[in-house]
C-alpha positions in Angstrom: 6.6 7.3 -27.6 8.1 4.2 -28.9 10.0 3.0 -32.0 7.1 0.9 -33.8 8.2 -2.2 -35.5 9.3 -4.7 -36.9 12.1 -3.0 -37.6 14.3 -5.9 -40.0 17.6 -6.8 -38.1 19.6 -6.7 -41.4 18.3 -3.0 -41.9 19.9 -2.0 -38.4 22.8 -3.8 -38.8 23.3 -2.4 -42.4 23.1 1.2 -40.9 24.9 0.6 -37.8 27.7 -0.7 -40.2 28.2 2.8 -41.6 29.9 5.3 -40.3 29.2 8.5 -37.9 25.7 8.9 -37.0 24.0 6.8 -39.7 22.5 4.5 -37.2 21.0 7.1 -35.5 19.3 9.0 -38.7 18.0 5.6 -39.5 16.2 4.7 -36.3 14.9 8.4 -36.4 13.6 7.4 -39.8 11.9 4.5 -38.7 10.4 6.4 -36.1 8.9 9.2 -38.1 7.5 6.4 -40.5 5.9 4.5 -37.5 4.4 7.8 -36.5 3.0 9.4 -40.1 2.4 5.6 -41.0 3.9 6.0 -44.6 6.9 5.5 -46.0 7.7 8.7 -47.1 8.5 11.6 -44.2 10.1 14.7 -43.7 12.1 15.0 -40.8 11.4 18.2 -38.8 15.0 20.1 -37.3 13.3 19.2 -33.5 12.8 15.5 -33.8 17.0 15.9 -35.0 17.1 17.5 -31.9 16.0 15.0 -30.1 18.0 12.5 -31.1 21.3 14.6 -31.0 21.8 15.5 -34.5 22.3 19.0 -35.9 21.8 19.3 -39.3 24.9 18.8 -41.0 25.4 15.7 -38.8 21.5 14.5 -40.0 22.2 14.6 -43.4 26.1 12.7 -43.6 24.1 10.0 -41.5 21.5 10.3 -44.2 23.6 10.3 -47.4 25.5 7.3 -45.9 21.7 5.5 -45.6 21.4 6.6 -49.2 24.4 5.0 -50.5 23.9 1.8 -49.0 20.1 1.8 -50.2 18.5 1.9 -47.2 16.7 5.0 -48.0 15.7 7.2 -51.2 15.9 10.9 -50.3 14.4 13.8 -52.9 16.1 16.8 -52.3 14.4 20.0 -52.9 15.8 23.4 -52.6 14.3 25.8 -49.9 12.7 22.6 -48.4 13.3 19.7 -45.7 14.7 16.7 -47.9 11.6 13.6 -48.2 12.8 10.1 -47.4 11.5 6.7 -48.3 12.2 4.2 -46.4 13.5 1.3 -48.3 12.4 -2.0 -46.6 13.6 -4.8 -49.0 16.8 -6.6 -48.0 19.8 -4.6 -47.7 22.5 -7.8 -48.8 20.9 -6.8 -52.1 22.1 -3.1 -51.8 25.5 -1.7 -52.4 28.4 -2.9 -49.8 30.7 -0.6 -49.1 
């Protein structure tokens, strides 16, 4: 398994800038796009798992990605949250 790329450096550094386990989230974003090959994925509670994130950690690192525009997340009731990954540049987002 690897983290398929390119990843943009501002993206990372955007998310790593955030607080908690934002940076982690987003990498484990980028990894479940790299593996479904779209840009829209659910994250399944075992790939959190494997990265060290229990829900309520997964989804503070995921509103944070969501605030600074890095991601787009539909929430649905009674089912796992779906999450675009934004790709354009993230100077043009909001800065906290």
């Amino acid at each position: 398994m690897f983290l398929k790329g390119p990843v943009p450096l501002a993206w990372l550094a955007s998310a790593a800038a955030l607080r908690g386990r934002a940076l982690a989230v987003g990498v484990l974003v980028w990894f479940m796009v790299g593996i479904r090959r779209a840009n829209v994925v659910t994250i399944p509670s075992s790939r959190m798992a494997e990265f060290g994130l229990n829900r309520f950690a997964f989804y503070r690192g995921l509103a944070a990605l969501e605030w600074r525009g890095l991601v787009r997340v539909e929430r649905r009731r009674g089912s796992m949250a779906r999450i675009t990954l934004v790709d354009s540049d993230p100077e043009h987002a909001r800065q906290r």
